[in-house]
N, C-alpha and C positions, 0 to 999 in steps of 0.2 A: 273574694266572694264569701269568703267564713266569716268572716272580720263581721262582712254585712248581715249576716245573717246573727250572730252573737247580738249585735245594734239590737236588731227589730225583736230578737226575741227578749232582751231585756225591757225594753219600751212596751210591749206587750203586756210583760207578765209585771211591770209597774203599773199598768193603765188596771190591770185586772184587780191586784192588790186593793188599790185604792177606791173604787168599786165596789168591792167585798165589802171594805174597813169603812165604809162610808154608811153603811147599814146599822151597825153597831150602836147600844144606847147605854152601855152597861160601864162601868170605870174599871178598864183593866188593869190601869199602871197602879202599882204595890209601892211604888215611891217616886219623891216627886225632881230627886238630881244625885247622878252617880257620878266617881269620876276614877280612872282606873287605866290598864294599860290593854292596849291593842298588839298583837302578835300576829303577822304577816304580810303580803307584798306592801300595803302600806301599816307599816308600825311606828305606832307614839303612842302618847299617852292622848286619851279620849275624854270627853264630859257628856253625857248625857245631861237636859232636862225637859221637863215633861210641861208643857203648856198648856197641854188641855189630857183630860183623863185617856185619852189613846193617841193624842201626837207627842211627837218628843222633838226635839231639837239639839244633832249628834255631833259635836267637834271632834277632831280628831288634828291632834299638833303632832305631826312627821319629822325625823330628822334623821337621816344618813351622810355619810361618810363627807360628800361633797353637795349639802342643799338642808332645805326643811321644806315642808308643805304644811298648806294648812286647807282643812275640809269642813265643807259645814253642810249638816243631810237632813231634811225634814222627813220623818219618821210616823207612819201609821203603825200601830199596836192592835195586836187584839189576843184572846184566850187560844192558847193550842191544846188538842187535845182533853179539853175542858179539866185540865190539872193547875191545883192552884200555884200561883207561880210561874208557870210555863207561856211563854207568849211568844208571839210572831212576828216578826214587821217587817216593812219593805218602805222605800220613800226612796227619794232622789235628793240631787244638790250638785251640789260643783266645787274644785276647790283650784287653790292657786300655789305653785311650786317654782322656786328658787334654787336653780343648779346655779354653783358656785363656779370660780376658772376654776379650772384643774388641768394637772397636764397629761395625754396619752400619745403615744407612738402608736404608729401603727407601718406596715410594712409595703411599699408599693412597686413592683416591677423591679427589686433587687435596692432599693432607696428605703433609709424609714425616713418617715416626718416625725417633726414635734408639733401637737396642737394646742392651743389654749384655746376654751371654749365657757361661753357662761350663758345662760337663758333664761327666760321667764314661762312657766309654761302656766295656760288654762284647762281646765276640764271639766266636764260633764260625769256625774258618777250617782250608780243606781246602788240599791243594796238590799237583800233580802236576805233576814237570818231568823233564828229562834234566839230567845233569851230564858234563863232559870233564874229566877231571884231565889236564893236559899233562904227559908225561913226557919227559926229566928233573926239565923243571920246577917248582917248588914253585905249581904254580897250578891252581886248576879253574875252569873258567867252567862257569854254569847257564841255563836258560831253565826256565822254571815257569810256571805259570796260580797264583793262589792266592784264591779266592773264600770270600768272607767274607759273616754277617749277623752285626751291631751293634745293640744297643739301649741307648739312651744315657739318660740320666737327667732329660733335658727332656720323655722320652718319645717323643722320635723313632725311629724303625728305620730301618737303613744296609745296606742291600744293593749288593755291587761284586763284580766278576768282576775281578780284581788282577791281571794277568799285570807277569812282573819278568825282568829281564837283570841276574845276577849274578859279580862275580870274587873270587876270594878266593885267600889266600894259607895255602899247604896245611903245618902241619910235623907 
């Protein structure tokens, strides 16, 4: 019942975003493709670029121990706080993940197993963060939430509330 409620309030508060940002006539984006590294539940390196003066179009290439991901997020922008520099955004997208075999034990009724397991997963993924482009400097730092649901090819389902600390190098 959390799970569903985390859903709807993310769907929500993109429906709202989008709403807001859809108002907007003024060119917030400070540059037009950055590309740089992303720091949490999902971590790689990212590319920003900016298609129109407040959308962006956000990749992000994943890779851990056993897989890689890859994410692609349509991105609304706008002014926060009315400081120059400082912006907002939120958007959606989906991305697609490759877990590798690998092997785990696990323990059953006094027996372990060994498994091999490998899968394809898909998913659905919202995101709302702030960004600071430093000026002069050629850099933005970001802070995001980005919640995702995964349904994977073993048939398992992967729900995560992502949040990430991002820097990237802006030209």
């Amino acid at each position: 019942m959390k799970k569903n409620r985390r859903i709807v309030a993310t769907a929500v508060l993109s429906l709202l975003c989008f709403t807001a940002t859809a108002q907007l006539a003024t060119n917030t984006s400070q540059y037009k493709t950055a590309i740089g590294l992303r720091g949490g539940g999902t971590s790689g390196i990212t590319i920003k670029h900016f298609v129109s003066s407040q959308a962006a179009l956000d990749g992000i290439v994943s890779l851990w121990g056993n897989g890689i991901g890859l994410t692609l997020l349509y991105e609304r922008h706008q002014t926060a706080f009315n400081v120059d520099g400082l912006q907002w955004y939120c958007g959606a997208g989906g991305h697609v993940a490759l877990n590798f075999d690998r092997n785990y034990r696990y323990k059953n009724d006094n027996f372990y197993y060994h498994n091999r397991e490998g899968n394809i997963g898909v998913g659905v993924d919202g995101i709302v963060g702030i960004e600071y482009k430093i000026n002069p400097l050629p850099i933005a730092i970001s802070l995001d939430f980005k919640p995702f649901l995964e349904l994977n090819s073993n048939g398992s389902v992967f729900i995560a509330a992502d949040s990430g600390l991002g820097i990237k190098l802006t030209f």
